[in-house]
C-alpha positions as CSV (number, residue, x, y, z in Angstrom):
1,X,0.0,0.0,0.0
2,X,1.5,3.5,-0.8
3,X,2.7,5.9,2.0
4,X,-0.2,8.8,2.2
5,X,1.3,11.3,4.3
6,X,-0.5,14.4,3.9
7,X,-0.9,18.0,5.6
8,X,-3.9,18.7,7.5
9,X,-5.9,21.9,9.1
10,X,-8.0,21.6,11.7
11,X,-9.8,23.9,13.6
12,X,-11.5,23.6,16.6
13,X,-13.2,26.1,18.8
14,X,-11.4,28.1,21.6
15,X,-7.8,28.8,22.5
16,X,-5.8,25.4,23.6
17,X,-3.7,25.4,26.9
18,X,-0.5,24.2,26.0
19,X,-1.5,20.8,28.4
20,X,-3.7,20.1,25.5
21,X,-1.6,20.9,22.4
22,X,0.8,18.4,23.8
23,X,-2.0,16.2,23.2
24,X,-1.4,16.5,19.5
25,X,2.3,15.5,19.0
26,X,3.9,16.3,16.0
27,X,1.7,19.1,15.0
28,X,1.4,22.8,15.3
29,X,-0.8,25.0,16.4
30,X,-1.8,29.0,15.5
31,X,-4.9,30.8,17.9
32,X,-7.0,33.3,15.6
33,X,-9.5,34.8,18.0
34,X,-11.9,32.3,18.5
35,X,-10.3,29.0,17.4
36,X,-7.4,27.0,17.4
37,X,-5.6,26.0,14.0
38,X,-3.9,22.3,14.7
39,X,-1.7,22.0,11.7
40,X,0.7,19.3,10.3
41,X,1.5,16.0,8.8
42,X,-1.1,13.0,9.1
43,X,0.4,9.6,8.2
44,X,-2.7,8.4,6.6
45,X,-6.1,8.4,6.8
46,X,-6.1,5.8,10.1
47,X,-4.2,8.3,12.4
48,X,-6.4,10.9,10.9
49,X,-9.7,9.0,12.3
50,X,-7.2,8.7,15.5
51,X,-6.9,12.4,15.5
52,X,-11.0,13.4,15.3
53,X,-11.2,10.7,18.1
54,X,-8.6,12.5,20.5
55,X,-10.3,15.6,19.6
56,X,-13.6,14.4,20.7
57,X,-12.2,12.5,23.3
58,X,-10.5,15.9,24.8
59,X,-14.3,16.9,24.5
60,X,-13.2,20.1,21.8
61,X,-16.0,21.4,19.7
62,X,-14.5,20.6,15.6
63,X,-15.2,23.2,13.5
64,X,-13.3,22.4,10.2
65,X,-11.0,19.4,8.9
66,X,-9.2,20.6,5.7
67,X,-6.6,19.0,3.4
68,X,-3.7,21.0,2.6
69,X,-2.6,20.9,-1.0
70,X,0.3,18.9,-1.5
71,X,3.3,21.3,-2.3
72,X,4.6,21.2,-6.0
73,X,7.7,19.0,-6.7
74,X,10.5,20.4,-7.8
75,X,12.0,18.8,-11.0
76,X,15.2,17.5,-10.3
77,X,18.2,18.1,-12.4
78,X,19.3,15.2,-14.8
């Protein structure tokens, strides 16, 4: 099966404490004024479903899930 790494958005409502972003290892996060942006790199879409489940889990209301678009490759030189 391919590798299906991918970049994710997700936004969720409120500011997270930083007890709760370490929740989300590996990713990033940005506060706009009413909502988190948890950003990064999701393996595939199983730890994807893993992620929605900790973010329900951690009882956070989920506003948006978005897939980044992949970034352009860069022709390499022959």
């Amino acid at each position: 099966m391919p590798h299906e790494e991918a970049s994710y958005e997700i936004r969720v409502r409120g500011r997270l404490s930083d007890s709760l972003m370490a929740a989300f290892e590996g990713m990033r996060a940005s506060v706009e004024p009413v909502e988190t942006v948890i950003h990064g790199p999701v393996q595939d879409q199983a730890a994807l479903y893993g992620l929605l489940d900790q973010i329900q889990a951690l009882g956070l209301e989920l506003i948006e899930v978005r897939r980044l678009p992949d970034a352009p490759e860069v022709p390499r030189p022959e």
